[in-house]
C-alpha beads as a LAMMPS data file, in Angstrom:
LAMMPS data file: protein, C-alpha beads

246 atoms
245 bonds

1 atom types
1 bond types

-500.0 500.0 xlo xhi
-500.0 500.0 ylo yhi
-500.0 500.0 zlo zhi

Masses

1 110.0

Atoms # bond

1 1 1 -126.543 398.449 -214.352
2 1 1 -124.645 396.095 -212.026
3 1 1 -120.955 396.126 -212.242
4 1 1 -118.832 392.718 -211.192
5 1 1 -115.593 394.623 -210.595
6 1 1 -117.284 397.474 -208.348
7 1 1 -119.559 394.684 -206.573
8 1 1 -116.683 392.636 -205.922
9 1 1 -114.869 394.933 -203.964
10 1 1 -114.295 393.775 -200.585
11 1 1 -115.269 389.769 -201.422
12 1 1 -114.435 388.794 -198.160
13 1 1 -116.640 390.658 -196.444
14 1 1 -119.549 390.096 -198.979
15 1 1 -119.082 386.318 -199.182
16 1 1 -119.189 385.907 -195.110
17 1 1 -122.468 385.978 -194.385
18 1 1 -123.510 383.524 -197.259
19 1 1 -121.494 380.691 -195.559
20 1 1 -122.692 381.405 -192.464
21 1 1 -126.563 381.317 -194.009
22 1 1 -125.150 377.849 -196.028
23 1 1 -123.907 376.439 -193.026
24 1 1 -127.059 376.151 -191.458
25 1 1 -128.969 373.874 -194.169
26 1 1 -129.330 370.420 -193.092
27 1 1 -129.887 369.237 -196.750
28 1 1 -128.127 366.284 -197.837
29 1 1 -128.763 365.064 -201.049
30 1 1 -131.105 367.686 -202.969
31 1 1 -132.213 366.941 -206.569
32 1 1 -132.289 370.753 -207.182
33 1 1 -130.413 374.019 -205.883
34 1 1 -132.144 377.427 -206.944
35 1 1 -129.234 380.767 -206.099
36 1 1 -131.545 383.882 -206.803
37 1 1 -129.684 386.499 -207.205
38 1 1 -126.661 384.789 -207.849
39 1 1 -124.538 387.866 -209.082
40 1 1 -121.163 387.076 -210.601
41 1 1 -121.433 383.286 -209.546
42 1 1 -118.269 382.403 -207.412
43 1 1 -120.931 381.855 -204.409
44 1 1 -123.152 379.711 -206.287
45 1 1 -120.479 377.373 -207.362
46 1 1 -119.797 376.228 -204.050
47 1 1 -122.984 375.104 -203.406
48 1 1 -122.261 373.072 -206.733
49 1 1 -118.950 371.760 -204.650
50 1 1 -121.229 371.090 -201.081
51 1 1 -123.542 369.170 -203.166
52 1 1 -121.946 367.625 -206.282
53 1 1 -124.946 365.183 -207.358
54 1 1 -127.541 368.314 -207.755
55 1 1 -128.549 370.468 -210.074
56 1 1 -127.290 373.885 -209.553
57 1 1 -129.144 376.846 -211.112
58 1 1 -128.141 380.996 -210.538
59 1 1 -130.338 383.270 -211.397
60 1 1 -130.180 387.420 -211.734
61 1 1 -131.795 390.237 -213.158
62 1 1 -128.678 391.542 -214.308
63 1 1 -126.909 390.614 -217.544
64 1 1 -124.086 391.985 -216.444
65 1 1 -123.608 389.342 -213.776
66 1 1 -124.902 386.655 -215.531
67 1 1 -122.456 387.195 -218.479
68 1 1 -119.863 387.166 -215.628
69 1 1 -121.112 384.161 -214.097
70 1 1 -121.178 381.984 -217.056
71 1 1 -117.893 382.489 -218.207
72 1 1 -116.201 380.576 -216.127
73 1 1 -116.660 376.831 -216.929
74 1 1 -118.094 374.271 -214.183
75 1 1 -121.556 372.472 -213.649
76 1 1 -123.926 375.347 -212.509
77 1 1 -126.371 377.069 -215.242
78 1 1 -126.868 380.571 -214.895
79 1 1 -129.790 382.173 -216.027
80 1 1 -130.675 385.821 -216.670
81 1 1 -134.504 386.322 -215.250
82 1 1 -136.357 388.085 -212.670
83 1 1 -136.366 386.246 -209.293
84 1 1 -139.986 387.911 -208.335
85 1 1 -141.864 385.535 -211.062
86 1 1 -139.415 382.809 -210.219
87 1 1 -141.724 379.216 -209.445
88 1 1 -139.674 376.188 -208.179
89 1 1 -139.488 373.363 -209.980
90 1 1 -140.620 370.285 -208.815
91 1 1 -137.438 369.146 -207.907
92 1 1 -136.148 371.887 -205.821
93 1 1 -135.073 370.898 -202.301
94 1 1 -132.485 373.787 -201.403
95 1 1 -133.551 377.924 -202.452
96 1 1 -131.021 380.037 -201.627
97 1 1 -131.284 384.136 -201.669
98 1 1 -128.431 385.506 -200.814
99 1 1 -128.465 390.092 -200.188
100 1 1 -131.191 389.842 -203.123
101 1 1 -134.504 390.376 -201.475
102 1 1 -134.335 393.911 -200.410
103 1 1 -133.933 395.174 -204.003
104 1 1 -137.669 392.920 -204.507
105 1 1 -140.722 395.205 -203.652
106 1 1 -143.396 392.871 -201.891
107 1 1 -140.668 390.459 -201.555
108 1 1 -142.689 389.400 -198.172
109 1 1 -145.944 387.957 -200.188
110 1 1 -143.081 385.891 -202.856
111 1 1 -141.316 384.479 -199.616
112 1 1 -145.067 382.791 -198.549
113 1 1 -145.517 381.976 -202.099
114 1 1 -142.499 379.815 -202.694
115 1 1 -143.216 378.202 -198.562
116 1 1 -146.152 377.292 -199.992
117 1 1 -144.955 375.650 -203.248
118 1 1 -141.676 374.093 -202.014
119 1 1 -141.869 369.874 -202.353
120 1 1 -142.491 368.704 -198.574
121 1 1 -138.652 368.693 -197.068
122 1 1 -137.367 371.424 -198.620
123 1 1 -134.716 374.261 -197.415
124 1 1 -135.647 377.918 -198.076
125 1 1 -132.795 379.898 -196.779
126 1 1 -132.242 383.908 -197.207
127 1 1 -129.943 387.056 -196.246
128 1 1 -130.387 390.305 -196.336
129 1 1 -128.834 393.394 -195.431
130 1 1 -130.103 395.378 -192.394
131 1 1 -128.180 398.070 -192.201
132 1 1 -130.698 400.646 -193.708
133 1 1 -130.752 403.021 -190.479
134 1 1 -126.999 403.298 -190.853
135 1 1 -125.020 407.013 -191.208
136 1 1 -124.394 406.012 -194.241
137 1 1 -127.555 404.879 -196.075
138 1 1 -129.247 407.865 -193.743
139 1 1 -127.019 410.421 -195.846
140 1 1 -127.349 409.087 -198.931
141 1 1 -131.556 408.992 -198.590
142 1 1 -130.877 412.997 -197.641
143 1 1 -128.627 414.077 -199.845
144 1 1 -130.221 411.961 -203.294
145 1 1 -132.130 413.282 -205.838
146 1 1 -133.453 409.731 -206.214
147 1 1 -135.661 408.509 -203.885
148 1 1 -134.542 405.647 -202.182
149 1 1 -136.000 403.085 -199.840
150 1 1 -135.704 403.829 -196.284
151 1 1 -136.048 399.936 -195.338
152 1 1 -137.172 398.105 -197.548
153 1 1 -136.400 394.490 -195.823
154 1 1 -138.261 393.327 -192.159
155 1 1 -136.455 391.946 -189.227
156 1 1 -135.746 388.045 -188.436
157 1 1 -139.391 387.979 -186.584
158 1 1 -140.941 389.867 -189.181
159 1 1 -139.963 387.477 -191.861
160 1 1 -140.199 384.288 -189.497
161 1 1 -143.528 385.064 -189.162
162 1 1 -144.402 385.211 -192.689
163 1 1 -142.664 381.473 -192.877
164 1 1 -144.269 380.079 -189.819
165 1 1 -147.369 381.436 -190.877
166 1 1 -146.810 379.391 -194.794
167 1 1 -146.115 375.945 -192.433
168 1 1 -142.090 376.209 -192.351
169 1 1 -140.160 375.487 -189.420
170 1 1 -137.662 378.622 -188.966
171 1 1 -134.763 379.317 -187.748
172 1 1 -134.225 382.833 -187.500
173 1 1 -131.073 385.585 -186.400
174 1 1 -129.749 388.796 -186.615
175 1 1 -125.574 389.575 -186.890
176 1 1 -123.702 392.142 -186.499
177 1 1 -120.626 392.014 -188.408
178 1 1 -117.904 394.600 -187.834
179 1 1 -115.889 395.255 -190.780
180 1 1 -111.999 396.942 -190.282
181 1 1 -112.014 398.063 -194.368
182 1 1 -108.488 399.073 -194.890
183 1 1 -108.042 402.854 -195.686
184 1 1 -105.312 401.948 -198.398
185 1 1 -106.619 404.095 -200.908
186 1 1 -107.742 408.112 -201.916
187 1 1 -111.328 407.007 -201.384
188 1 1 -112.938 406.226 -198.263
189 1 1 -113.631 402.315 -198.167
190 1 1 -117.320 402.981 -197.167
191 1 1 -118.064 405.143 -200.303
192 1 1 -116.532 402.672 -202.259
193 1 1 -118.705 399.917 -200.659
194 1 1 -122.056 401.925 -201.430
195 1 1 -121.059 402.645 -205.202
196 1 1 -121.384 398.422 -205.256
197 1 1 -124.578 397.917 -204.199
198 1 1 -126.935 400.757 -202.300
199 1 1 -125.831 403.715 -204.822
200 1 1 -126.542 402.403 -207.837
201 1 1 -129.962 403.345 -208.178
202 1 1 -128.701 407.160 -207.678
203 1 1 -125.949 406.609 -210.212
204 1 1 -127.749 404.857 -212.872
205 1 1 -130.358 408.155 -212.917
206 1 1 -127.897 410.737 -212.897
207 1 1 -125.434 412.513 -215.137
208 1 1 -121.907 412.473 -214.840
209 1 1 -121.913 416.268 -213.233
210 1 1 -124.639 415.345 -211.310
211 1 1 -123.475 412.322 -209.525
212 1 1 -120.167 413.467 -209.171
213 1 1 -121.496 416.650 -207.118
214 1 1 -123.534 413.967 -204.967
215 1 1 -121.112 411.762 -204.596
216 1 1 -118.461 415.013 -203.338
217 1 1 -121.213 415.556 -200.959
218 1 1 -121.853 411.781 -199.786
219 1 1 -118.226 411.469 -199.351
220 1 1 -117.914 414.530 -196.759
221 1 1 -120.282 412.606 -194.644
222 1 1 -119.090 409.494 -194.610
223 1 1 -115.708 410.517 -193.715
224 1 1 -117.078 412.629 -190.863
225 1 1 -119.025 409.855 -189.826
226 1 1 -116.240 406.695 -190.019
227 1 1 -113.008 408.161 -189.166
228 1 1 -109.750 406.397 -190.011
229 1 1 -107.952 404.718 -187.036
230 1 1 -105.124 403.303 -187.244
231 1 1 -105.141 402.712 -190.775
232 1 1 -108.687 400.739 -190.740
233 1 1 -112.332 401.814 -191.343
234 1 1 -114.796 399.949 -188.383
235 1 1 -117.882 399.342 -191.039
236 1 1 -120.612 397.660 -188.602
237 1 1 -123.045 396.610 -190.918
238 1 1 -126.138 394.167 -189.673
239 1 1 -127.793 391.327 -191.513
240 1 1 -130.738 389.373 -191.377
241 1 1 -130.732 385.953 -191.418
242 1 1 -133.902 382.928 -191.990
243 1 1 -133.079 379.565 -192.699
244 1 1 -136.741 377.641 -193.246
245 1 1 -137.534 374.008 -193.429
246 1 1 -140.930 373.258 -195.405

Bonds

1 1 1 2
2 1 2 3
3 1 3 4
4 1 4 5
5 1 5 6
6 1 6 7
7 1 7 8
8 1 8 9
9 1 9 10
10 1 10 11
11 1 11 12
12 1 12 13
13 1 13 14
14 1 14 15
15 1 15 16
16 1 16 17
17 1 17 18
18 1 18 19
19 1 19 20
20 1 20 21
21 1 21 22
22 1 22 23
23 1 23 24
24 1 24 25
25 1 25 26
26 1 26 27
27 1 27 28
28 1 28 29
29 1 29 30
30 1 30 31
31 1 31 32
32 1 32 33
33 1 33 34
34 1 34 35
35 1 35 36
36 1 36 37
37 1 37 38
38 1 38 39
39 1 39 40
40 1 40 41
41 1 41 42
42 1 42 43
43 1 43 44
44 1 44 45
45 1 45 46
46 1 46 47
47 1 47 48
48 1 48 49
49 1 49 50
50 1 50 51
51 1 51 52
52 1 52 53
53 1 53 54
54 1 54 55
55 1 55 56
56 1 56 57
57 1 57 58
58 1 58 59
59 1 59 60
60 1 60 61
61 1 61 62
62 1 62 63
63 1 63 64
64 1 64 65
65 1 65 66
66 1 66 67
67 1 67 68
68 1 68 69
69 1 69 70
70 1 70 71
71 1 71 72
72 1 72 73
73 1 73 74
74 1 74 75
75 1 75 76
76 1 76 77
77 1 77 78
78 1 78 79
79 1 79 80
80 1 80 81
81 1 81 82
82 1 82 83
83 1 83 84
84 1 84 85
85 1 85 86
86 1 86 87
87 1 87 88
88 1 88 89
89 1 89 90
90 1 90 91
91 1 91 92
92 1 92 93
93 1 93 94
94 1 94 95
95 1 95 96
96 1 96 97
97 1 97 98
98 1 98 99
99 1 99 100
100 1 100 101
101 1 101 102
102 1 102 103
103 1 103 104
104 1 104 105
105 1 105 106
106 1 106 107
107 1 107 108
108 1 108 109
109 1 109 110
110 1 110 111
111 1 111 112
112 1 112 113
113 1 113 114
114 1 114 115
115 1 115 116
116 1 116 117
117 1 117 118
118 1 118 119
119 1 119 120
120 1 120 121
121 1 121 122
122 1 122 123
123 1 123 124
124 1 124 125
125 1 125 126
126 1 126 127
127 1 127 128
128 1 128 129
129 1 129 130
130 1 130 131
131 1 131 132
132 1 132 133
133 1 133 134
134 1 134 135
135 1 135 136
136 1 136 137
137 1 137 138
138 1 138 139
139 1 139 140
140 1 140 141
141 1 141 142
142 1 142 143
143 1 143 144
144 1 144 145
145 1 145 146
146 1 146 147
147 1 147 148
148 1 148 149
149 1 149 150
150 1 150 151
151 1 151 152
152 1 152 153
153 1 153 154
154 1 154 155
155 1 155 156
156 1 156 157
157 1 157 158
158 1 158 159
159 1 159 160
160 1 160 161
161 1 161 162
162 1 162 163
163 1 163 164
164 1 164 165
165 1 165 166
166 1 166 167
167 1 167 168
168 1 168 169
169 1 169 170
170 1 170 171
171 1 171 172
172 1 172 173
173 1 173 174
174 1 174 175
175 1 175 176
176 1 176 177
177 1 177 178
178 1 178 179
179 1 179 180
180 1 180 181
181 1 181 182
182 1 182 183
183 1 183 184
184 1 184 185
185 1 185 186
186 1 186 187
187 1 187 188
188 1 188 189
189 1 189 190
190 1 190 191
191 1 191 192
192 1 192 193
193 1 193 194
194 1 194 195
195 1 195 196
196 1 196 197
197 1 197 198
198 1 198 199
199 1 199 200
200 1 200 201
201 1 201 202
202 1 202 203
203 1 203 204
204 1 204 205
205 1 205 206
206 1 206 207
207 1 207 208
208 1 208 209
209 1 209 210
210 1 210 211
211 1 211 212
212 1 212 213
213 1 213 214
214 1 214 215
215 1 215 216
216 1 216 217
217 1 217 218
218 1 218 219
219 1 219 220
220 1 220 221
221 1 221 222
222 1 222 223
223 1 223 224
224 1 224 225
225 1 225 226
226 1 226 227
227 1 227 228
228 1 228 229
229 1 229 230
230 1 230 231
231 1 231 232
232 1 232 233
233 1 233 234
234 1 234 235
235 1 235 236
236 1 236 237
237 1 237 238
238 1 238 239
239 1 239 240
240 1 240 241
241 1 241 242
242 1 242 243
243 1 243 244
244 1 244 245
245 1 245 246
């Protein structure tokens, strides 16, 4: 179960790289704009704002989000369904697919799919998280009772090939962001950014006992392994980046 409050912990941060991967489509005038995995929908409305004559459509698994989402009044339609047996439309000149994909198993074959049935001129643009190797994600794959993905996303050539290969033109990059998370709180920022997103699958199979003695144990780690200076947390955390033209 995804949880808007938890996930939107540290926006800022989680909304960055989506404007950077927006501010590389060239599209002007689409007839269609597809967010997959749209979570709680503040993102997708802005590419509702960038271009006002479309017709904006967010899309996620979770009901959670979706109820979240469509709430708030505006244009876009938000949709509760399963982005792997999502087909474009006809009409769909802009796909965006934002830190959605790695949670997709054989997400790789569904990239060449959609390449593939895309309208001639289309934008298919997509972010996800690279940060798999990290202290963080390495303790929480040791110290789980669930098993969890080592990496479950490839790097900018990896999926560039998969697009070049399907007849896209790609541009493709890798970034580095360094996150200062202020330590303003009894919990250490990190932990509280892995109970958003990476965790859940751990929490959502566990008892209360249970995850409480994991997430003790998690914690010890993660402090040992991003100290507090001067007040701040440094988070690196990587992210891949392919912006395709079909």
């Amino acid at each position: 179960m995804w949880d808007p409050a938890v996930y939107r912990r540290f926006g800022a941060e989680r909304s960055r790289p989506f404007f950077d991967l927006v501010a590389r489509i060239g599209a002007e005038r689409p007839r269609a704009v597809a967010d997959l995995g749209c979570g709680p929908g503040e993102l997708t409305r802005t590419l509702a704002e960038r271009w006002p004559g479309a017709r904006v459509t967010g899309i996620d698994s979770s009901a959670e989000m979706i109820a979240k989402a469509a709430a708030e009044p505006g244009s876009v339609d938000f949709r509760l369904g399963d982005i792997a047996g999502w087909r474009p439309e006809p009409d769909v000149d802009v796909v965006v697919t934002n830190a959605a994909l790695q949670w997709v198993p054989g997400h790789e074959d569904m990239l060449a799919r959609w390449a593939r049935e895309l309208p001639a001129g289309a934008w298919l643009a997509m972010q996800v998280p690279g940060n798999f190797d990290s202290p963080g994600h390495r303790a929480a794959r040791e110290l789980s009772p669930v098993e969890l993905r080592a990496d479950p996303v490839l790097d900018a050539a990896g999926y560039a090939g998969i697009l070049t290969a399907a007849g896209a033109t790609v541009d493709a990059w890798e970034t580095t962001y360094l996150h200062l998370l202020p330590a303003d709180g009894p919990e250490h920022p990190v932990l509280r950014w892995m109970e958003g997103t990476a965790l859940r699958p751990v929490r959502a199979a566990l008892h209360d006992a249970a995850w409480a003695t994991f997430r003790a144990a998690l914690a010890e780690r993660i402090i040992a392994d991003h100290p507090v200076r001067h007040g701040l947390v440094a988070f690196p955390f990587r992210r891949i980046f392919v912006v395709a033209t079909i």
